[in-house]
Structure formats: C-alpha cells, structure tokens
C-alpha positions, 0 to 999 in steps of 0.5 A, spaced: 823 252 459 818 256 463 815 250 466 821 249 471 822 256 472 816 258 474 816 266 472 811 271 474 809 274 468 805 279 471 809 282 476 815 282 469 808 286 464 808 291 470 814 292 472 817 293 464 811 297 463 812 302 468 820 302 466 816 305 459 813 310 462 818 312 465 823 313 460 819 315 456 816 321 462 824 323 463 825 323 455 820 328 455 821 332 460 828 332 459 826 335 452 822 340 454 825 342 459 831 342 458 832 348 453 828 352 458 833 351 464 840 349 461 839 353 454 839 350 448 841 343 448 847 340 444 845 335 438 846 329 442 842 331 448 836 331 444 837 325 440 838 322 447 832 323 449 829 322 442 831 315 443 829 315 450 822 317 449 822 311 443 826 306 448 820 308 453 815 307 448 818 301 445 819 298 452 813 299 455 809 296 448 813 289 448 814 288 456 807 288 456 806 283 449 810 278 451 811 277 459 802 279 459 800 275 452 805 272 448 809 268 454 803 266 458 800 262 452 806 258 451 807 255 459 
C-alpha cells in the first residue's frame, strides 16, 4: 500500500511527535497551573489532563515508532 501512495514518514514521525509534546505540555501545564488560577479543579478537569499527558506521551511514542522505524521498513 505504501508503495502507490508514497508517504512521507518523516514529515508524519515529526509532526506526530510534535503533536505528543504538545499534549503532553497543555496537559501539564493545565494541571499545574490550573488550581493556582482557576481554584480547585473539578474531578473531570484533572482527569482530562491526566489523560491529556498519557495521550501525549503515548502519541509522541508511537508516531515516531511506526511512521520513523516500523512503516519505513515495510515499503
């Protein structure tokens, strides 16, 4: 399939990459932040950026594993 379409892995790995840290910055940010500006946060902000950092992180891990190493290797 990759073969017709002729992707650009590593502009996909940077840019998914970028998108993790991303998340994961406003995640963390927000956490921290968050209950020194708007006062204590209700359970579902924090989850949501809980989730926000492990989305990011998870992100920015597999983005760079399949579009920079596993996809690559089977074009």
């Amino acid at each position: 399939m990759g073969h017709n379409m002729r992707l650009d892995y590593e502009t996909y790995a940077k840019r998914g990459f970028v998108l993790g840290v991303a998340l994961l910055a406003i995640g963390s940010i927000g956490s921290v932040m968050g209950p020194s500006i708007a006062g204590p946060l209700p359970s579902w902000e924090r989850t949501a950026f809980f989730d926000l950092m492990w989305i990011g992180i998870a992100t920015g891990f597999f983005s760079v594993f399949g579009f920079g190493i596993a996809l690559p290797l089977t074009d």
